[in-house]
C-alpha atoms as one frame of an Amber mdcrd trajectory, in Angstrom:
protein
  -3.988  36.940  19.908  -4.852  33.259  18.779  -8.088  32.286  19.338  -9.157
  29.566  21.883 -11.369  26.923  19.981 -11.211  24.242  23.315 -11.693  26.336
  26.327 -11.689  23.072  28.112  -8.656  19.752  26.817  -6.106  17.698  27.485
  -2.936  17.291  25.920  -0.724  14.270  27.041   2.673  13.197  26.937   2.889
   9.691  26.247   5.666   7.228  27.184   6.091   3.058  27.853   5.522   2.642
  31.639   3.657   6.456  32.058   1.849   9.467  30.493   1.763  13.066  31.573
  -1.923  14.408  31.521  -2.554  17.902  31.548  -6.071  19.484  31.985  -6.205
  23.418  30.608  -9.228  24.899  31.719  -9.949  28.394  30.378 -12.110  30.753
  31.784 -14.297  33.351  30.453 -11.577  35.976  30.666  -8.689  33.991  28.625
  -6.916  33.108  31.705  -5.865  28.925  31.400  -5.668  27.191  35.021  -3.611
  24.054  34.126  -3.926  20.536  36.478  -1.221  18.445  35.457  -0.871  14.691
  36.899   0.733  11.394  36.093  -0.252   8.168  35.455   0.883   4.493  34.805
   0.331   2.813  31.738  -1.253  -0.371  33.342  -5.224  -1.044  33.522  -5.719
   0.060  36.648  -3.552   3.342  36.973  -5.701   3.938  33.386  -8.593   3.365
  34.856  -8.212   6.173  37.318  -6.575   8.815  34.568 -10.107   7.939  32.732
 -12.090   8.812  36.403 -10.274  11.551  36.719 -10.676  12.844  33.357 -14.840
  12.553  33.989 -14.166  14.511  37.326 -13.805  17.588  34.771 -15.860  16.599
  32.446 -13.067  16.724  29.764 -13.723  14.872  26.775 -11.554  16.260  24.358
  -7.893  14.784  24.217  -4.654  15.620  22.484  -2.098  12.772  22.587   1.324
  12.383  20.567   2.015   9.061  19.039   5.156   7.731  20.472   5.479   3.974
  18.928   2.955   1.780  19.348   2.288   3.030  23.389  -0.508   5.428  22.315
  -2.926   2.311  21.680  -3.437   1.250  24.766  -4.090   4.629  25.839  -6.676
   5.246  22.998  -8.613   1.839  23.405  -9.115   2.783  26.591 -10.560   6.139
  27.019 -12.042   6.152  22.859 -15.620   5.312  24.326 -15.740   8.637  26.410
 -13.320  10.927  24.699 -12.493  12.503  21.421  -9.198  11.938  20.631  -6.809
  13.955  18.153  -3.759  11.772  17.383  -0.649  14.096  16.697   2.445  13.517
  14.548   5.084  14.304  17.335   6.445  16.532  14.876   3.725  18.956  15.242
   3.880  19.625  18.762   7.654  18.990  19.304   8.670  21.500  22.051  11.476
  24.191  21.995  14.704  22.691  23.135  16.551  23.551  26.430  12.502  24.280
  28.035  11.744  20.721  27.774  10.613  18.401  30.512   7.646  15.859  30.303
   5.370  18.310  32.349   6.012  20.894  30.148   5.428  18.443  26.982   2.009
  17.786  27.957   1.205  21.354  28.885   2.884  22.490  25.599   0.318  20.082
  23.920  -2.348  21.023  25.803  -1.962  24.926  24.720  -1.348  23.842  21.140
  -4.720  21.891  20.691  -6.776  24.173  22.571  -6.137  26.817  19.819  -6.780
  24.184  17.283  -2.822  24.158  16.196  -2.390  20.314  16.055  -3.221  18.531
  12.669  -5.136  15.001  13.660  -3.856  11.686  12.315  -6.449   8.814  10.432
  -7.568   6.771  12.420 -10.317   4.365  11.450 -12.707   2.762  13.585 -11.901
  -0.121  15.503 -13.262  -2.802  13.578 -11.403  -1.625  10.877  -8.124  -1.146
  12.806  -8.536  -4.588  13.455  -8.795  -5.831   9.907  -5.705  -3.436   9.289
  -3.830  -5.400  11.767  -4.281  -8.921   9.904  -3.582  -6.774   6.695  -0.272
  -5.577   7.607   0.231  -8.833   9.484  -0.242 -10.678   6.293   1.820  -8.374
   4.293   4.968  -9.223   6.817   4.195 -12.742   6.122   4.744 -12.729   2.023
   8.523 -10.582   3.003   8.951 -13.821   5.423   8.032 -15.952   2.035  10.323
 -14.553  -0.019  13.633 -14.113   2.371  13.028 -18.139   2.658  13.012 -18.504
  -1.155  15.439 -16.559  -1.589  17.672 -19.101   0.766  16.150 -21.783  -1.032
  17.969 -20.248  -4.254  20.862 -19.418  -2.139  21.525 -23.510  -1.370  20.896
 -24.634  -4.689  23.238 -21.686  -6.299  26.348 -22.904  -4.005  25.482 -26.368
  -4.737  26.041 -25.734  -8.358  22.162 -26.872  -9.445  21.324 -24.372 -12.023
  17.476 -25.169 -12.199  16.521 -21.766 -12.350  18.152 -21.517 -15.973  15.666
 -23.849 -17.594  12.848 -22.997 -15.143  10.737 -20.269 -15.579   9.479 -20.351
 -11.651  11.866 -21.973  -9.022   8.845 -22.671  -6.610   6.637 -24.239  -9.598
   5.023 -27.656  -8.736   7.863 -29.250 -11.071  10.422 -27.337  -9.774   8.906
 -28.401  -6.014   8.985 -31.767  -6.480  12.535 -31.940  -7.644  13.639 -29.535
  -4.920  12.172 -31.944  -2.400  13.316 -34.981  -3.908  17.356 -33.475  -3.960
  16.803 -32.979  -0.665  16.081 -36.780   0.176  19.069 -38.280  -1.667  22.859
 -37.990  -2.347  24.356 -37.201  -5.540  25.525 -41.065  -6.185  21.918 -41.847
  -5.765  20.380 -39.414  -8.416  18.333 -41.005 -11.282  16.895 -39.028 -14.024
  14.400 -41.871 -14.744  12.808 -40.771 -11.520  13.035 -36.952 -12.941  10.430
 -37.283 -15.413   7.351 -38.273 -13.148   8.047 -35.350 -11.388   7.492 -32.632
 -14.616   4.674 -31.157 -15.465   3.144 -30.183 -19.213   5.610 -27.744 -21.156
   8.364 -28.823 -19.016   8.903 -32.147 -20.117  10.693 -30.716 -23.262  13.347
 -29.272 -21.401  13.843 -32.573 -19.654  17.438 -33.227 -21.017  18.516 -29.770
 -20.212  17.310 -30.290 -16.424  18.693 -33.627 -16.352  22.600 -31.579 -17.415
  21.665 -29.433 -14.955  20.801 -31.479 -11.784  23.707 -34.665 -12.869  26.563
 -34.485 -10.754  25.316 -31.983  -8.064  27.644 -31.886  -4.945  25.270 -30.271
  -2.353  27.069 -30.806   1.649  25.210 -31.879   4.670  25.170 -27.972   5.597
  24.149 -26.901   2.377  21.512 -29.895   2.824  19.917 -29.068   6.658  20.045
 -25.417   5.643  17.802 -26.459   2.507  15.777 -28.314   4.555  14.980 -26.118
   7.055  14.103 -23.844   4.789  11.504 -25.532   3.085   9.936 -26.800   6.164
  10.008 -22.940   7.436   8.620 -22.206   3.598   4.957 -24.302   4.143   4.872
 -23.228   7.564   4.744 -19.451   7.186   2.514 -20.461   3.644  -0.045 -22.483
   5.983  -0.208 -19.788   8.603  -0.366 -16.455   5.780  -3.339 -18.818   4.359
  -4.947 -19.111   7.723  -4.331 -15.316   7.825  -6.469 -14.437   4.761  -8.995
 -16.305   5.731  -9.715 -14.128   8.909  -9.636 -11.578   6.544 -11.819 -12.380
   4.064 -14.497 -13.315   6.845 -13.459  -9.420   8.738 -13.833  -7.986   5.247
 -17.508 -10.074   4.798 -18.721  -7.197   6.911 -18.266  -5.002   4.615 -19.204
  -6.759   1.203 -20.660  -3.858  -0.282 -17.586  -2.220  -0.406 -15.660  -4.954
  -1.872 -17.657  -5.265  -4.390 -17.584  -1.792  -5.518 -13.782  -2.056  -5.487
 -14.087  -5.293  -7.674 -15.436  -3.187 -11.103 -12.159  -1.430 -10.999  -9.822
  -2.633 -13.514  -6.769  -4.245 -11.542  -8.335  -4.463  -8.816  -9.256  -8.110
  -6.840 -10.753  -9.442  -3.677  -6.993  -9.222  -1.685  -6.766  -5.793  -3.012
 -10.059  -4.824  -1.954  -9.323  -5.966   1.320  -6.086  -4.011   2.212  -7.240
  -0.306   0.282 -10.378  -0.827   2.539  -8.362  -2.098   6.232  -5.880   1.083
   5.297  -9.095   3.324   4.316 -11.944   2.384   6.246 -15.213   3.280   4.420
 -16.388   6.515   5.030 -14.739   9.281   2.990 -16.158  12.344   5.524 -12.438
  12.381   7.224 -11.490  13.266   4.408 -12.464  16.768   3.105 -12.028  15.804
  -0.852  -9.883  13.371  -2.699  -7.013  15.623  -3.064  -6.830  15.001   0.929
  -6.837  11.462   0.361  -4.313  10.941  -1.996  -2.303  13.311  -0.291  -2.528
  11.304   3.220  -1.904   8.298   1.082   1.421   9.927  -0.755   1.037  10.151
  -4.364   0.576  13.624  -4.656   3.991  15.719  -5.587   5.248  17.377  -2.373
   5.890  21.159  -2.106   9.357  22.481  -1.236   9.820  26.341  -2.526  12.301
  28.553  -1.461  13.109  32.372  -2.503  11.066  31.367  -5.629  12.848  28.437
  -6.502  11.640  24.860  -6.333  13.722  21.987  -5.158  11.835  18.623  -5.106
   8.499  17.176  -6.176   8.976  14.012  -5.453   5.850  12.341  -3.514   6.194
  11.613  -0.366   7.091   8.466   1.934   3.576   8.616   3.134   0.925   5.583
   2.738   4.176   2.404   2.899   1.340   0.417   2.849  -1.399   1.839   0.983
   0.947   3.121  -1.740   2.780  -0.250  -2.810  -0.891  -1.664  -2.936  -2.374
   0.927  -5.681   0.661   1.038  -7.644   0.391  -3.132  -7.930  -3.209  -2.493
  -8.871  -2.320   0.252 -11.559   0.407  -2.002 -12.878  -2.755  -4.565 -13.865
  -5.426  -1.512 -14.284  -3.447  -0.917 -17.717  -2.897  -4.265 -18.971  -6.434
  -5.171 -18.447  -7.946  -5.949 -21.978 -11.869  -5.772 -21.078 -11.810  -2.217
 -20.070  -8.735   0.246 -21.454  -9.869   3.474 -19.728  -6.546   3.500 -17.626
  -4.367   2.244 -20.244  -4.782   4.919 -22.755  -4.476   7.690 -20.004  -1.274
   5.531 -18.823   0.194   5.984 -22.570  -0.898   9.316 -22.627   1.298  10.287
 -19.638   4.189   7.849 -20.354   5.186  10.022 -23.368   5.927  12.885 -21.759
   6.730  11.819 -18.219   7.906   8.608 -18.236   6.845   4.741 -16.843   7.462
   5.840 -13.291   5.083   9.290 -12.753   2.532   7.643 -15.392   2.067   4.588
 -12.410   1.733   7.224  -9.969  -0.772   9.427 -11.755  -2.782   5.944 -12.503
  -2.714   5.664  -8.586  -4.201   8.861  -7.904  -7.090   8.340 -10.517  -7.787
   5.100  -8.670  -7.962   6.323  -5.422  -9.482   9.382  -6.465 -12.460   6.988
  -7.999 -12.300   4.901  -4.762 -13.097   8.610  -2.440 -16.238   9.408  -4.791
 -17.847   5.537  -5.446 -17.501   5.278  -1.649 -19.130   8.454  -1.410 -22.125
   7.926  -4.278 -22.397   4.376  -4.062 -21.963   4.070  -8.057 -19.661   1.657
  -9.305 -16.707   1.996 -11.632 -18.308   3.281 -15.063 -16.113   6.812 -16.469
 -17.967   9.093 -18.445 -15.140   8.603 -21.141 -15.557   4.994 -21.187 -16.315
   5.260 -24.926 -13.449   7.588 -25.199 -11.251   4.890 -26.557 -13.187   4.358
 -29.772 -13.308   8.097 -30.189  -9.654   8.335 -30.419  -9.233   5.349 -32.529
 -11.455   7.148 -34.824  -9.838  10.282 -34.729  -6.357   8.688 -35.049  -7.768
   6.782 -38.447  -9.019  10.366 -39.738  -5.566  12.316 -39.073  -3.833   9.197
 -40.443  -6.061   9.019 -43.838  -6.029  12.919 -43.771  -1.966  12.968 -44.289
  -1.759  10.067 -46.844  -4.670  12.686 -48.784  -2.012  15.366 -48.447   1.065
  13.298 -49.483  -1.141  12.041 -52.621  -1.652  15.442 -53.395   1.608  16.768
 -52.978   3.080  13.641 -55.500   0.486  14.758 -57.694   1.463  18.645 -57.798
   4.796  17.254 -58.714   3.429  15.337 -61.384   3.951  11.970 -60.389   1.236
   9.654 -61.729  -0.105   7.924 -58.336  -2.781   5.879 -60.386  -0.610   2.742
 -59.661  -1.016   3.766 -55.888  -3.256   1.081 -53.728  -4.231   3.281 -51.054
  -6.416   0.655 -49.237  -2.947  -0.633 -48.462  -1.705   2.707 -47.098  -4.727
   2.993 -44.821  -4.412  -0.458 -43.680
């Protein structure tokens, strides 16, 4: 017999315009009397689901997340209850018995023997500054879909500039973009090219010029170009605004930031989305291996009769995960402090670019989860661990040219004429 952990909770079923509540209370015999009732989703109808909740003084609360329709729910009752988020796929009833009723007593009976696995979720100030985050991040896709139709125009307009340009939306590159866009081709002039470039690119100036003479963009080709770089600094001016918020959010919690800062790869925008996706205390998480598994880049488990099928990590963390990889991607090109690059080279060799990243991510995070914990900043115990190995590597490498000396001289070879300061250069 499972044991009851919540003698008294309530598990609802949550939809757009309604939820299911249902109240199990168990008495001291085992037996559950259940009190099931539903509600609207508007302020007022939630205002009475949170009276009648206090009417049996039931203050812990199992809810499914369907979509985004749990949040209103949660905002409103999160100052009196304690609420356990669920993956719907951990209290998804048996088909055929399945009405909403029975959903939310179904819940109920699952959390009250302490069956449902909760989901993260940070505090509200922090849910906040994840908002902008993820709002911000939606903001650089809408930046690149309207370069991309910037590239799109010029390509069937036959202006190669991207050949000779190393980035299309450059200053130089800018300004001649914008000035195409004011004339027709029988009104080009080169002369009025060369203003327009900056340093290094006024040596490709001839090639741009074959490039750009000639162009036959049409007026749809034009007003689509247009558009599009009107659309361009608007969604630039409003991501900018965005950051801003975020940076003065993130002010709150400075200390934090600046621990993140002494990690290689890591900078202030960084900072800001590991700690909106986060938060900043670590005791939701019972180690690091939690963490890094909630954020997906640990290998999943899939073993059957014996036999594994996949470890592939999982799609967990879409937003945490593309963060740390970017800041592994810099942790091991960063020349001041090679701690991550010569584990990086380590792994490469005999797992390849891909799982190397990964495993890079996992340290990262894993130092994240104990410097939020201690306080300390970045500073490995192997930091000197490089110079060690550089050692070593000279003494192996001086140790075989010994041995090969040796071996020329057993076969009596005269290796007088040998300079071995160049061997061991």
């Amino acid at each position: 017999m499972l044991k009851i952990v919540r003698p008294l909770c309530c598990g609802i079923d949550v939809h757009k315009s309604f939820i299911i509540a249902t109240i199990g209370a168990t008495d001291t015999h085992g037996v559950t009397t259940y009190n099931s009732k539903k509600f609207y989703t508007y302020n007022k109808d939630l205002s009475i689901f949170k009276t009648w909740l206090q009417s049996f003084n039931c203050k812990e609360v199992c809810m499914e997340s369907t979509g985004k329709y749990w949040i209103p729910i949660f905002n409103y009752i999160e100052d009196y209850c304690n609420i356990t988020l669920a993956n719907p796929k951990y209290v998804k009833a048996i088909k055929g018995k399945k009405t909403d009723f029975k959903d939310a007593v179904w819940i109920c009976d699952l959390f009250k023997h302490d069956l449902v696995p909760g989901s993260f979720i940070p505090p509200k100030d922090i849910r906040e500054l994840r908002d902008l985050n993820r709002y911000s991040f939606k903001y650089k896709s809408m930046i690149t879909s309207e370069k991309n139709r910037i590239q799109n125009c010029l390509t069937v307009s036959n202006i190669a500039l991207d050949s000779f340009v190393s980035d299309m939306f450059g200053k130089s590159s800018t300004k001649i973009i914008d000035y195409i866009s004011t004339i027709k081709s029988d009104e080009f002039d080169k002369e009025k090219i060369r203003p327009l470039l900056h340093g290094s690119m006024q040596k490709n100036f001839d090639k741009i010029i074959d490039s750009l003479e000639g162009f036959n963009i049409s007026d749809e080709q034009l007003f689509k170009l247009v558009t599009a770089r009107k659309n361009l600094n608007q969604i630039q001016e409003n991501r900018n605004s965005i950051d801003e918020k975020i940076n003065e959010l993130s002010s709150k919690y400075q200390s934090f930031v600046d621990l993140l800062l002494t990690i290689p790869g890591v900078d202030r925008k960084s900072a800001n989305l590991i700690i909106g996706e986060i938060g900043t205390d670590m005791e939701v998480f019972s180690s690091s291996k939690r963490l890094c598994c909630w954020a997906g880049i640990t290998p999943t488990n899939n073993e059957s009769a014996g036999k594994k099928k996949t470890t592939r990590i999982s799609r967990a963390g879409c937003y945490l995960k593309p963060i740390l990889v970017q800041c592994a991607n810099s942790a091991i090109k960063d020349k001041s402090n090679n701690y991550f690059k010569i584990k990086y080279d380590k792994l490469k060799k005999r797992r390849g670019h891909k799982k190397a990243i990964i495993a890079i991510c996992r340290m990262i995070l894993t130092c994240i989860y104990h410097m939020f914990n201690t306080g300390e900043i970045f500073n490995p115990r192997e930091f000197n661990y490089s110079n060690e190995s550089i050692e070593k590597s000279e003494q192996r490498k001086l140790s075989k040219i010994n041995d090969a000396v040796k071996f020329l001289q057993r076969q009596g070879i005269d290796t007088s004429l040998l300079n071995l300061e160049n061997l061991t250069a």
